[in-house]
MIGUTI-207698 format. One line per 4 residues: number of its first residue (from 0); for each residue x, y negated, z of N, C-alpha, C. Coordinates in nm, 3 decimals. Example, Ala and Ser with C-alpha at 12.3 -4.5 7.8 and 13.67 -1.06 7.14 Angstrom:
// MIGUTI-207698
0	1.319 0.569 0.780 1.230 0.450 0.780 1.320 0.330 0.780 ~ 1.285 0.225 0.708 1.367 0.106 0.714 1.290 -0.003 0.787
***
This chain:
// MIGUTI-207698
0	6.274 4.422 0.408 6.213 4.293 0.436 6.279 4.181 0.357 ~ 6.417 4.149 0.330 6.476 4.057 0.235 6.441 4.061 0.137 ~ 6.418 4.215 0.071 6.423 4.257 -0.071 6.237 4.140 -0.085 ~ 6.133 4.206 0.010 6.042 4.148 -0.008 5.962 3.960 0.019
4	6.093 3.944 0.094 6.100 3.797 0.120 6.153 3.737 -0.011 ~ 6.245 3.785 -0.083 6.306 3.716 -0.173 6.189 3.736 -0.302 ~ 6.128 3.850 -0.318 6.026 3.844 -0.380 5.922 3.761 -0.373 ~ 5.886 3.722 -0.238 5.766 3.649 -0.218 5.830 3.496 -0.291
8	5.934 3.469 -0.230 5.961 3.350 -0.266 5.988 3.298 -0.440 ~ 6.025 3.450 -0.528 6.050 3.377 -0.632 5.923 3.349 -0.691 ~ 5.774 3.470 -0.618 5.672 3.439 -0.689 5.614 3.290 -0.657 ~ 5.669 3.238 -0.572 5.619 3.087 -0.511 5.669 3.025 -0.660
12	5.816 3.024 -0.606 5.866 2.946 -0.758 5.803 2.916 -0.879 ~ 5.790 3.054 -0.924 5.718 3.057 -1.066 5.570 2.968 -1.049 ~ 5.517 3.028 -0.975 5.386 2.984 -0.958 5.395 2.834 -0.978 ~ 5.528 2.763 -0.889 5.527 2.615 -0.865 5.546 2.582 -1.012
16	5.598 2.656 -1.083 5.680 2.613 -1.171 5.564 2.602 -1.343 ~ 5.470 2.676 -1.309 5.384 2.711 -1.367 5.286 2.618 -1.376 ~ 5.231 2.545 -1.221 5.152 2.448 -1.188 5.231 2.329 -1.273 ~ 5.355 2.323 -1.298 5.408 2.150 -1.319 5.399 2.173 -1.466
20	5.386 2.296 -1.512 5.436 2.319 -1.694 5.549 2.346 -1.683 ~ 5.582 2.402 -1.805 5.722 2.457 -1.827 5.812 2.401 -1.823 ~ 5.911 2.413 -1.786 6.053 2.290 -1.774 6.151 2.321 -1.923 ~ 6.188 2.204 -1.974 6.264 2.196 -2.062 6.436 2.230 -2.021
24	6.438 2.327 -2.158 6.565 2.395 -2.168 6.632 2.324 -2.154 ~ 6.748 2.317 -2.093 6.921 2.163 -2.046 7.008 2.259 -2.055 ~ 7.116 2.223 -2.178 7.211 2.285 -2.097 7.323 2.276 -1.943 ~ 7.280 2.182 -1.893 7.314 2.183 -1.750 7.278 2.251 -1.648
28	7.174 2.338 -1.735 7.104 2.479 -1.619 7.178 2.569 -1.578 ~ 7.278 2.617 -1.719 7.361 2.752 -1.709 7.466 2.707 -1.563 ~ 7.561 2.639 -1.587 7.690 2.585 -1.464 7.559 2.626 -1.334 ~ 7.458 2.587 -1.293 7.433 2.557 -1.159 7.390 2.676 -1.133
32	7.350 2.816 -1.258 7.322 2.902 -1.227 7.477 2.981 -1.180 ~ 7.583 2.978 -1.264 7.665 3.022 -1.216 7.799 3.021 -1.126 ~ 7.746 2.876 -1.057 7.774 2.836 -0.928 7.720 2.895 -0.855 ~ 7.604 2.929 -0.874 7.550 2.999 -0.713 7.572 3.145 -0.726
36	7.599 3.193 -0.841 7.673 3.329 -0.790 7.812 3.331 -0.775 ~ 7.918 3.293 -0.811 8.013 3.259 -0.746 8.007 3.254 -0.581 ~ 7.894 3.112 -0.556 7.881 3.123 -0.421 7.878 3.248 -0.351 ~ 7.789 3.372 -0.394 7.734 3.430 -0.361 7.886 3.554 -0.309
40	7.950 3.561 -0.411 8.083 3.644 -0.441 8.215 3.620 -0.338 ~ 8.195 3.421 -0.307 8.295 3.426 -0.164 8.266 3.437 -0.067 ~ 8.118 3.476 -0.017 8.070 3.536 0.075 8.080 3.691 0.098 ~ 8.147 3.711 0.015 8.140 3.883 0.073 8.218 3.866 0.196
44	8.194 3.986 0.271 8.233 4.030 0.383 8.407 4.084 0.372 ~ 8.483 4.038 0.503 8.599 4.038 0.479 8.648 4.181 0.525 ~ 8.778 4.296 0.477 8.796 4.346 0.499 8.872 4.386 0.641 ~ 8.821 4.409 0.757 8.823 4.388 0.893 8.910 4.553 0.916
48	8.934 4.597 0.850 9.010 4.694 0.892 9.158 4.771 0.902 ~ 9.145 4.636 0.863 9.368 4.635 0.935 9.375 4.572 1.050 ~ 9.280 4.540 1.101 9.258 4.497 1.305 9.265 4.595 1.364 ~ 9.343 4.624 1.463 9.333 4.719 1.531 9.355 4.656 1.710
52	9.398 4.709 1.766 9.479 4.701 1.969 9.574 4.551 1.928 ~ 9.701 4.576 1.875 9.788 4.458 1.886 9.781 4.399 1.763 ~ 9.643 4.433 1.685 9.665 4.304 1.585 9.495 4.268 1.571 ~ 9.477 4.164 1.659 9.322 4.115 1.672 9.248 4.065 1.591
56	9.112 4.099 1.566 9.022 4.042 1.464 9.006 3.862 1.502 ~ 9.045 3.819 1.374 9.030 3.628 1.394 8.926 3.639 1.451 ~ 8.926 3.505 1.552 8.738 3.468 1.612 8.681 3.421 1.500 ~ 8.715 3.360 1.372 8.609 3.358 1.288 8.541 3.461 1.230
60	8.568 3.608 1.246 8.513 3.712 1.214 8.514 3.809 1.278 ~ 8.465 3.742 1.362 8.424 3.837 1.532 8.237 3.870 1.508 ~ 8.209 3.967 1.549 8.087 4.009 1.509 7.998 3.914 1.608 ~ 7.837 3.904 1.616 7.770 3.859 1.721 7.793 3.944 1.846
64	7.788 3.868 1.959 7.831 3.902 2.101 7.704 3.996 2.162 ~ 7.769 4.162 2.182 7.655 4.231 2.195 7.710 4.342 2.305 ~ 7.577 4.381 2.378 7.617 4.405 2.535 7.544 4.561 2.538 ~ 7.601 4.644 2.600 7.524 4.770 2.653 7.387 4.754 2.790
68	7.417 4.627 2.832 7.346 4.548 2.911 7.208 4.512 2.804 ~ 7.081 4.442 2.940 7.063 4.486 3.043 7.006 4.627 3.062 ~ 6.928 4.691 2.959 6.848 4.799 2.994 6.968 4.958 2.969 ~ 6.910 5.005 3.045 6.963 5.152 3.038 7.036 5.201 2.869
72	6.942 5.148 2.781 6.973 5.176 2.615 7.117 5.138 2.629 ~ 7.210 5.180 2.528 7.343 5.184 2.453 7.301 5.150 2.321 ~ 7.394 5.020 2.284 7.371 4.997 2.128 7.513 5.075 2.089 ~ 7.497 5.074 1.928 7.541 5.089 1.838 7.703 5.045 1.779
76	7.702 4.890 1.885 7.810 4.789 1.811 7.919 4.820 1.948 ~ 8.049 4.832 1.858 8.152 4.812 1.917 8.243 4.617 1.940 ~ 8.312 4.686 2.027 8.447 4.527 2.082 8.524 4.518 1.947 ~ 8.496 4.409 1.948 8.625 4.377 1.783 8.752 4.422 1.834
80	8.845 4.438 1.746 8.946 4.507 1.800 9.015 4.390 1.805 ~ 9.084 4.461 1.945 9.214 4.363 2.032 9.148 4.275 2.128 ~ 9.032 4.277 2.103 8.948 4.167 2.211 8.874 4.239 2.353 ~ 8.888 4.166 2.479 8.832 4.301 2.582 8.690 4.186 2.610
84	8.605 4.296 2.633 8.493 4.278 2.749 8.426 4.316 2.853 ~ 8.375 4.225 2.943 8.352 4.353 3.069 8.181 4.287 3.098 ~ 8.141 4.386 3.120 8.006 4.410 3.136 7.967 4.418 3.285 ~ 7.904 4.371 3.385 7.862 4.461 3.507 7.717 4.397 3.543
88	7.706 4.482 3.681 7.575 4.442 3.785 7.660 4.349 3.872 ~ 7.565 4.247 3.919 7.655 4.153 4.002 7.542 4.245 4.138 ~ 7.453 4.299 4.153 7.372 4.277 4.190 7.270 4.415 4.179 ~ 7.260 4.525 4.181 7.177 4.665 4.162 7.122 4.753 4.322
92	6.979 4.728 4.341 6.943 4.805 4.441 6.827 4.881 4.367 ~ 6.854 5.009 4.438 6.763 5.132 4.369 6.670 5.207 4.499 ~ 6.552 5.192 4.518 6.495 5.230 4.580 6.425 5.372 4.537 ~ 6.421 5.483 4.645 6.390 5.600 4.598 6.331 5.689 4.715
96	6.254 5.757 4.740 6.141 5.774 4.794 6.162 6.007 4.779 ~ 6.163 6.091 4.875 6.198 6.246 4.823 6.107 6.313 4.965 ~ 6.038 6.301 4.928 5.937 6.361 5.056 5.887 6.250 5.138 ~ 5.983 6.315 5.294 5.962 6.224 5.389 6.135 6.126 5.384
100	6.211 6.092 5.283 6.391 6.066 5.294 6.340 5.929 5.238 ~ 6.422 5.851 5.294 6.416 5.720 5.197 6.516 5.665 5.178 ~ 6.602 5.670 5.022 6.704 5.612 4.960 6.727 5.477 4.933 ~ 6.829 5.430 4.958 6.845 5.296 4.942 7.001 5.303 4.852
104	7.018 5.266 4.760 7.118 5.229 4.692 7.150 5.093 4.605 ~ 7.329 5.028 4.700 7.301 4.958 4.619 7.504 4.940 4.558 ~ 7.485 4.872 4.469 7.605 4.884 4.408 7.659 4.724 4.369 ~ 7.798 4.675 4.412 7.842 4.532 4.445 7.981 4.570 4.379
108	7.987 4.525 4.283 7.964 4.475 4.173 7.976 4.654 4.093 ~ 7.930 4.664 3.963 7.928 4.775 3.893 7.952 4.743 3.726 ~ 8.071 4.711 3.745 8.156 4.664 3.612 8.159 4.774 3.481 ~ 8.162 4.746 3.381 8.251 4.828 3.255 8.275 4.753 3.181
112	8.442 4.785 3.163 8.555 4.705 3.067 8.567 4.781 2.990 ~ 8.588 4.657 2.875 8.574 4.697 2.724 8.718 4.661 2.626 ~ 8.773 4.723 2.573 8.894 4.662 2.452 8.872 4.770 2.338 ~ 8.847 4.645 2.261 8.817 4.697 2.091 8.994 4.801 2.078
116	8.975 4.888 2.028 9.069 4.950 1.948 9.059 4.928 1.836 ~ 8.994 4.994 1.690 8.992 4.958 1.584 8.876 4.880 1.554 ~ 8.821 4.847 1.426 8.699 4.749 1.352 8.532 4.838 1.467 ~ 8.596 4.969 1.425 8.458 5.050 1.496 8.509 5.165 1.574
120	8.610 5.113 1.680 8.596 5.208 1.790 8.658 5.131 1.888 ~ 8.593 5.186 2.025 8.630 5.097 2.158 8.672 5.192 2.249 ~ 8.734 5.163 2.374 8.744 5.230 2.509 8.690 5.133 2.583 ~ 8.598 5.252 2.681 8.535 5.179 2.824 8.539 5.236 2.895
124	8.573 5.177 3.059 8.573 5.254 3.171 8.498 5.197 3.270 ~ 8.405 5.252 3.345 8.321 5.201 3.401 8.328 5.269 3.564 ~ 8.395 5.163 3.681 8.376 5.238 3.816 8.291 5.125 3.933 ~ 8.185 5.182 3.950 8.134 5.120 4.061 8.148 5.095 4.178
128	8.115 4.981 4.249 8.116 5.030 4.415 7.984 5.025 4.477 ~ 7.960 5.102 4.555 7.833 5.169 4.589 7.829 5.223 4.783 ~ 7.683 5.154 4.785 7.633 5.162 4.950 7.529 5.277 4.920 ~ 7.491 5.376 5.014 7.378 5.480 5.021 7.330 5.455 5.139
132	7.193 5.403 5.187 7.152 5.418 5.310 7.046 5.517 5.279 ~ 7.037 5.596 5.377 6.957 5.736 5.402 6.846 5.697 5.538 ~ 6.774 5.732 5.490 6.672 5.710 5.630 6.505 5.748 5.646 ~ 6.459 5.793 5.743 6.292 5.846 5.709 6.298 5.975 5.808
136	6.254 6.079 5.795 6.228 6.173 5.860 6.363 6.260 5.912 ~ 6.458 6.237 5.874 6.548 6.337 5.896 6.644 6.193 5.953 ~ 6.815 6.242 6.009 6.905 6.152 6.043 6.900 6.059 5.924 ~ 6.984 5.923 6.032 6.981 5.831 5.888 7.125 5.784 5.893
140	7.174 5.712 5.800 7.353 5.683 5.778 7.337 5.631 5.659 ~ 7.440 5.514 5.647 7.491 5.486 5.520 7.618 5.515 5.523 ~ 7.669 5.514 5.351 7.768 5.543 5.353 7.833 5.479 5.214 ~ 7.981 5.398 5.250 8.026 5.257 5.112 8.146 5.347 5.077
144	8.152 5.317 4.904 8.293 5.375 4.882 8.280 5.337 4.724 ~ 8.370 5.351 4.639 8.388 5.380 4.525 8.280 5.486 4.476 ~ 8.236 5.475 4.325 8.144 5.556 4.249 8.246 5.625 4.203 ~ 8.194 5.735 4.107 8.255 5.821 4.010 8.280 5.696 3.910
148	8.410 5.767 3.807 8.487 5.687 3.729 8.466 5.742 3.568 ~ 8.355 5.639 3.530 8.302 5.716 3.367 8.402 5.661 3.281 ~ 8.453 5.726 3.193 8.568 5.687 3.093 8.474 5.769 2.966 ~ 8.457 5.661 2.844 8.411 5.683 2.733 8.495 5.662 2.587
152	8.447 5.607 2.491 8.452 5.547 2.383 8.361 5.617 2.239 ~ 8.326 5.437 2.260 8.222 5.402 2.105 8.252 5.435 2.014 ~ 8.278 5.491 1.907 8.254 5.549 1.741 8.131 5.464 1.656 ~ 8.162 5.371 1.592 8.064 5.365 1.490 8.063 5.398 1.378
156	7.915 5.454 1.349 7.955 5.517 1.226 7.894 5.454 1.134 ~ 7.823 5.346 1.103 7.767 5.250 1.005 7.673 5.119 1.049 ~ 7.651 5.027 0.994 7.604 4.925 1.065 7.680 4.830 1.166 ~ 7.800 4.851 1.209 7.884 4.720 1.266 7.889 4.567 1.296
160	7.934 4.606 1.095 7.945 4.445 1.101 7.785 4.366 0.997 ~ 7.679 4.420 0.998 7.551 4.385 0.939 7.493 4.505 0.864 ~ 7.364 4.487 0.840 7.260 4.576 0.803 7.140 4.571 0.898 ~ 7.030 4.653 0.856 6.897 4.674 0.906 6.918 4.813 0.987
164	7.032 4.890 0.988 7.092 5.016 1.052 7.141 5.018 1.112 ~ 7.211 5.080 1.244 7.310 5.129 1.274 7.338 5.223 1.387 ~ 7.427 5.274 1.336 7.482 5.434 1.487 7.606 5.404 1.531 ~ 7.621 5.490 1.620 7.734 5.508 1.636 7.740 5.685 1.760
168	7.848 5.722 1.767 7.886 5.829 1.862 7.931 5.749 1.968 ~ 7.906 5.837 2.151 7.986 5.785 2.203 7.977 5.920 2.331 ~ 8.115 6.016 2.308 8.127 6.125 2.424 8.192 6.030 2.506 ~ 8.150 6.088 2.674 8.192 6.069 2.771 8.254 6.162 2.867
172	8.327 6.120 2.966 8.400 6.218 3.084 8.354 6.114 3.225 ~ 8.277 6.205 3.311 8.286 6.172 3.430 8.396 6.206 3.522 ~ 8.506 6.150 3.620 8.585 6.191 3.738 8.529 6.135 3.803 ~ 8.555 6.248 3.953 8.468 6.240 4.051 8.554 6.216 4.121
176	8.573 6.054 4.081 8.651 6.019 4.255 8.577 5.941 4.352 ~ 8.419 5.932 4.351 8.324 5.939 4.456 8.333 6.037 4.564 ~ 8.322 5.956 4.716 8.319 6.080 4.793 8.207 6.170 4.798 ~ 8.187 6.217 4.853 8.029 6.344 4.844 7.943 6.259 4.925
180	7.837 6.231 4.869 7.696 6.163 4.955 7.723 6.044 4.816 ~ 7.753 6.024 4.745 7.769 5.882 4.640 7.787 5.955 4.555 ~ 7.866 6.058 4.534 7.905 6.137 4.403 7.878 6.280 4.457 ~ 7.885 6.400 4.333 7.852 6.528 4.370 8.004 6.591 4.339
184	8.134 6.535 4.338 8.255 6.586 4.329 8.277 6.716 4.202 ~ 8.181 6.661 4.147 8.217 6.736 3.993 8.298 6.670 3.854 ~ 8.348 6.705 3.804 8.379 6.649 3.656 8.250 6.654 3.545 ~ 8.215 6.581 3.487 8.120 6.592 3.397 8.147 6.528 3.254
188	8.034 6.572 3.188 8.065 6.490 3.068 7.906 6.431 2.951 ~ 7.916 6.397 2.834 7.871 6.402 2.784 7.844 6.360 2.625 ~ 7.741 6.317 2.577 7.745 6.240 2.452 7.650 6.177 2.368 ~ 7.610 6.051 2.351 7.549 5.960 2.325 7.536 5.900 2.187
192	7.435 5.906 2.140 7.425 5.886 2.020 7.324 5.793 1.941 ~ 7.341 5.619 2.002 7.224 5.522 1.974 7.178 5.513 1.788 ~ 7.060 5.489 1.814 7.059 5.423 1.685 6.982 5.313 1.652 ~ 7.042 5.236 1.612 6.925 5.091 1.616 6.875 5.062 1.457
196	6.734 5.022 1.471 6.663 4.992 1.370 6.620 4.846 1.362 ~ 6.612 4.781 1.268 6.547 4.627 1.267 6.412 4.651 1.201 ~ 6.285 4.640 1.287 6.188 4.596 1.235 6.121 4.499 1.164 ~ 5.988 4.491 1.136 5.955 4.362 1.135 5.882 4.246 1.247
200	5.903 4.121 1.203 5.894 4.022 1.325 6.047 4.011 1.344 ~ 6.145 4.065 1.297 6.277 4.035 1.380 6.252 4.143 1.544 ~ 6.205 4.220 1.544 6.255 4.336 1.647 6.303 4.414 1.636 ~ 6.397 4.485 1.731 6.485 4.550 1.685 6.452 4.713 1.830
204	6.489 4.758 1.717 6.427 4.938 1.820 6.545 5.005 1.801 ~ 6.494 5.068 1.891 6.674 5.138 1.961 6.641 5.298 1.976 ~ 6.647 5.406 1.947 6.640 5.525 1.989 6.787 5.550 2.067 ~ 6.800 5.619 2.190 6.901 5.682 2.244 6.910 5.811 2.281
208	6.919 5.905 2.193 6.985 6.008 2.279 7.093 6.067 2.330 ~ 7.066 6.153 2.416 7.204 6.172 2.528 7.151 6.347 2.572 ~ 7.285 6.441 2.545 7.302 6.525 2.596 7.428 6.556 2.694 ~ 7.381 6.593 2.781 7.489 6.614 2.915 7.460 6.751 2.954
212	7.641 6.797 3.023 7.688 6.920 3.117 7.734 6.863 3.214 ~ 7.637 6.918 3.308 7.646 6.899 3.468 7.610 6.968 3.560 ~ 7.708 6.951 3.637 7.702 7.051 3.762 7.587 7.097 3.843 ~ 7.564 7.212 3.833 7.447 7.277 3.872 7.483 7.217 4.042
216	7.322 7.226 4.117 7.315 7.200 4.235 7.343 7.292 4.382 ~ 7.374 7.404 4.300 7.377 7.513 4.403 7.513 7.603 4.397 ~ 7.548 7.570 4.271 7.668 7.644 4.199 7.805 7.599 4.175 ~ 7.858 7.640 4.136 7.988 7.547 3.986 7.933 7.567 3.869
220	7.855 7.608 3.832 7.812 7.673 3.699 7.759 7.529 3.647 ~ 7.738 7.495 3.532 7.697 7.392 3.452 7.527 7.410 3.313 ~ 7.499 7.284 3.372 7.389 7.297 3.286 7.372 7.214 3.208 ~ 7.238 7.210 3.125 7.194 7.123 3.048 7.131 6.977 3.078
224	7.142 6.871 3.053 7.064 6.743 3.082 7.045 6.667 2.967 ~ 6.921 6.649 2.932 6.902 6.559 2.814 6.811 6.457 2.838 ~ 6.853 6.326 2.754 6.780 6.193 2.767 6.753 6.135 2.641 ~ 6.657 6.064 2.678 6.576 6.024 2.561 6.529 5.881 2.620
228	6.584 5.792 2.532 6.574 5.610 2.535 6.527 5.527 2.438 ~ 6.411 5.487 2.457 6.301 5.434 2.333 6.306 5.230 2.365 ~ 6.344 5.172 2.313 6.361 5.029 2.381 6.359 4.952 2.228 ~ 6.237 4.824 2.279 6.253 4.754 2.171 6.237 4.617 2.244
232	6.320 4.525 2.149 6.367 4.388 2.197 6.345 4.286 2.122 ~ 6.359 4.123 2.126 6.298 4.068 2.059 6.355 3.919 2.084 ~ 6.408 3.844 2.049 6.457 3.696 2.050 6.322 3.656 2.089 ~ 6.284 3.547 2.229 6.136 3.518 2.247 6.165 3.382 2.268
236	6.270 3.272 2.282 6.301 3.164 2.246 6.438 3.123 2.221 ~ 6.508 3.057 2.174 6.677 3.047 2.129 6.750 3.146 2.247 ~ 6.847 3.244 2.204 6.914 3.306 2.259 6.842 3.346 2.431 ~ 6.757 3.368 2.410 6.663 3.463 2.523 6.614 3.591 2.453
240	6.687 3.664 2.488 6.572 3.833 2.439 6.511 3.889 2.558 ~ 6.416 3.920 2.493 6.323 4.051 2.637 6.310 4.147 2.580 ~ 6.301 4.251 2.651 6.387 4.405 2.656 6.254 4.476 2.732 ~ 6.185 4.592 2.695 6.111 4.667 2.734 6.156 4.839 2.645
244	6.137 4.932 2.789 6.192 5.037 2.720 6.114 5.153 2.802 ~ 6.077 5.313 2.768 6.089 5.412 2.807 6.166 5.482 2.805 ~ 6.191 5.538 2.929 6.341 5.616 2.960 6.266 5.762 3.052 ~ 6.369 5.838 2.969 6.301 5.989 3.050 6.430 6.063 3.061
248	6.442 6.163 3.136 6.572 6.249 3.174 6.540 6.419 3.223 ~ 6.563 6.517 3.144 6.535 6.643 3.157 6.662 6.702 3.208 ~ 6.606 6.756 3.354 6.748 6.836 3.387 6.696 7.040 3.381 ~ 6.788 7.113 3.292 6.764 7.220 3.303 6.861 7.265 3.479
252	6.890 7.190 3.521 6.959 7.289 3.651 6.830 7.399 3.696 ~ 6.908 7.515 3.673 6.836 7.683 3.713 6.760 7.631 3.892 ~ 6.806 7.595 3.934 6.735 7.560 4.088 6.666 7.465 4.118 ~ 6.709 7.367 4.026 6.647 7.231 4.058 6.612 7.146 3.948
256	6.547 7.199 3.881 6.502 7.129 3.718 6.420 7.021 3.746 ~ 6.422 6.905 3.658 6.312 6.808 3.735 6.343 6.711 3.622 ~ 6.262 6.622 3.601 6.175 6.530 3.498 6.217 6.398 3.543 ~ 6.282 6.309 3.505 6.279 6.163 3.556 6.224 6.081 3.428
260	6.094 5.977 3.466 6.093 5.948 3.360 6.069 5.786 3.451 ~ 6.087 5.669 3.331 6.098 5.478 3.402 6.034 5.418 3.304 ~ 5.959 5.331 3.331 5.915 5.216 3.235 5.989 5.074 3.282 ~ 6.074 5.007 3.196 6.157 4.961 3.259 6.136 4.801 3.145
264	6.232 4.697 3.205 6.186 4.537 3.150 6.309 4.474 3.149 ~ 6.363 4.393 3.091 6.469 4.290 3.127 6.436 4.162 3.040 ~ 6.528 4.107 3.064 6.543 3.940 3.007 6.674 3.909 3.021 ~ 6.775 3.908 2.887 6.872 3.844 2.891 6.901 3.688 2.767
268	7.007 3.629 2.847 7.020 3.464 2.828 7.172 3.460 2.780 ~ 7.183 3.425 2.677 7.332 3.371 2.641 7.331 3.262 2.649 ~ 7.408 3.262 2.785 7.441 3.111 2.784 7.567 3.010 2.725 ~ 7.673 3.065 2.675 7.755 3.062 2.610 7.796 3.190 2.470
272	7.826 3.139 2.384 7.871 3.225 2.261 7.914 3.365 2.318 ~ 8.022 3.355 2.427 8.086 3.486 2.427 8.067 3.501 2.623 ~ 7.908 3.470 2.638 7.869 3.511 2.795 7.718 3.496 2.808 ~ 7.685 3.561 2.881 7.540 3.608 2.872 7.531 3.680 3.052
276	7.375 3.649 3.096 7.384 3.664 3.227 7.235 3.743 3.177 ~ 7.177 3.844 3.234 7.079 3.901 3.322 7.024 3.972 3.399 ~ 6.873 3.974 3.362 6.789 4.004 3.474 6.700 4.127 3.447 ~ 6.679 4.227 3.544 6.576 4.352 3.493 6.483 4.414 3.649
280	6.429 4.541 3.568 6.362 4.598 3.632 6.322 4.699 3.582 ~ 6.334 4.853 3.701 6.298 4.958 3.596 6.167 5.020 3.738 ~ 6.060 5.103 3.686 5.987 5.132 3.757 5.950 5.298 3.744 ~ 5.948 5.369 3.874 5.945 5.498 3.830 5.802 5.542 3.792
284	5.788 5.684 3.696 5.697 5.709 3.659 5.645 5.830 3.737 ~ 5.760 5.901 3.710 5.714 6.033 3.821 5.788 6.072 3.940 ~ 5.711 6.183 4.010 5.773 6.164 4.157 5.873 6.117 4.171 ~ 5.970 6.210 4.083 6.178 6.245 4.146 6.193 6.109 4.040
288	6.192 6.014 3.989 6.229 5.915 3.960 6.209 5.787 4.084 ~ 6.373 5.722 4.099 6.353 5.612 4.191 6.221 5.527 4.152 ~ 6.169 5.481 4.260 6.044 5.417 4.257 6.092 5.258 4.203 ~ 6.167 5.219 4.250 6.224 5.125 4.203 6.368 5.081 4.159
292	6.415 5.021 4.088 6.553 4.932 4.086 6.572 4.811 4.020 ~ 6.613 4.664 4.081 6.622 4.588 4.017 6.740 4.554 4.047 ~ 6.776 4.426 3.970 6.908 4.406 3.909 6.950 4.294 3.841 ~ 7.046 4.235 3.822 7.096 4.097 3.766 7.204 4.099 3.729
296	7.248 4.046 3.617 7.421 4.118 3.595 7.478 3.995 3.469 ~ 7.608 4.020 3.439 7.674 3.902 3.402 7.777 3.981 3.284 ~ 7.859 3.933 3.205 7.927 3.994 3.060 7.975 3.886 3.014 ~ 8.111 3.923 2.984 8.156 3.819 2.900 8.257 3.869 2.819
300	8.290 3.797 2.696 8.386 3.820 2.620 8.524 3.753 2.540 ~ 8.632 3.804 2.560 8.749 3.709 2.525 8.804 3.791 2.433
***
């Protein structure tokens, strides 16, 4: 799109230049031509990779402020290094519907903290706290405690600090220090692999996939789970994006295999450079997907 913007524009030029008649040769043309490449030369991009944990990237060359928030999708971009951020739900109830059972979940507050390690790799640990009310045809009970405790880290592997590209890796480890009825007291894991594309219009599309080993439902034995995250987003007035995505989830568990798939929405607001607050909604598609969950959540960065 630059390559063809810059095209369009020099054919304007000429054209303009064409309409007035030819402009007479000066030698005062050459200097202003090679001022602006000069210009062009102290703009390169600075070498950001002697930042690491205890030696922090300057805030003047801190990347744009970018969140795994609001929708389910995982971008690409890592925490500058030495700098932390924390991400959460101020605010997540998940409504879910299994025959005659009716799930209520909700989670106060559901944080993940962030500290850049190097230019393109981060650690995050993410532990929730979480209510289950159970209720409908069978006994009903809630029950409050701590979530399982996801410990990750981001890998990027191109696209960081600019481009129309970018990936990155990101394996994970679940501990199950949820009690049973909130968590299934397994260790798990997995691995995530976004990739973001810039369209045209200025939208930007996100593919996510995710393969996971997890604890079969009947067993110890471990299976397959794979996800697939299609989300495209869009600046819709100064620092407001809206976020629309399809999200689907294949579980091979031998007993209990089952399909989750969401059509899901958000709207987030930077309201400051390095803080941003929002708002979502995901809606289920098929049965075993919660029927509902909405949500509001907050991020900031130092």
């Amino acid at each position: 799109m630059r390559a063809v913007s810059s095209i369009a524009v020099s054919a304007m030029i000429a054209i303009l230049s064409m309409a007035n008649g030819p402009a007479p040769a000066a030698a005062d043309d050459q200097p202003i031509v090679k001022k602006a490449a000069k210009t062009r030369k102290d703009k390169a991009k600075p070498d950001k990779n002697q930042y690491w944990l205890l030696n922090p990237t300057p805030p003047d060359q801190m990347r744009t402020f970018n969140t795994d928030r609001p929708t389910k999708a995982n971008v690409p971009y890592t925490v500058d290094a030495g700098h932390f951020q924390y991400e959460t739900d101020l605010v997540n109830f998940t409504h879910q519907i299994s025959g005659g059972t009716r799930i209520d979940t909700l989670m106060v507050p559901n944080p993940t903290f962030k500290v850049g390690l190097t230019n393109n790799a981060d650690l995050e640990v993410n532990v929730p706290f979480a209510g289950v009310h159970t209720f409908g045809s069978g006994p009903s009970g809630t029950l409050w405690g701590v979530g399982d405790t996801f410990v990750r880290t981001k890998i990027n592997l191109w696209g960081n600090d600019g481009g129309d590209t970018a990936a990155a890796l990101i394996p994970y480890v679940k501990a199950a220090t949820a009690p049973i009825g909130i968590g299934n007291g397994a260790v798990e894991g997995g691995l995530i692999g976004p990739l973001a594309i810039t369209l045209p219009n200025s939208i930007t599309l996100l593919l996510v996939p995710e393969v996971d080993a997890l604890k079969n439902a009947a067993d110890n034995g471990r299976h397959g789970n794979y996800v697939l995250d299609v989300n495209l987003s869009k600046e819709v007035i100064k620092n407001v994006v809206a976020y629309v995505e399809l999200w689907s989830d294949y579980s091979a568990d031998p007993t209990q295999g089952v399909t989750l798939m969401s059509a899901d929405a958000a709207v987030q607001w930077l309201i400051l450079p390095n803080t941003q607050v929002d708002v979502g909604a995901n809606f289920g598609i098929t049965r075993a997907t919660p029927a509902v969950q909405v949500y509001t959540g907050l991020s900031q960065r130092f």
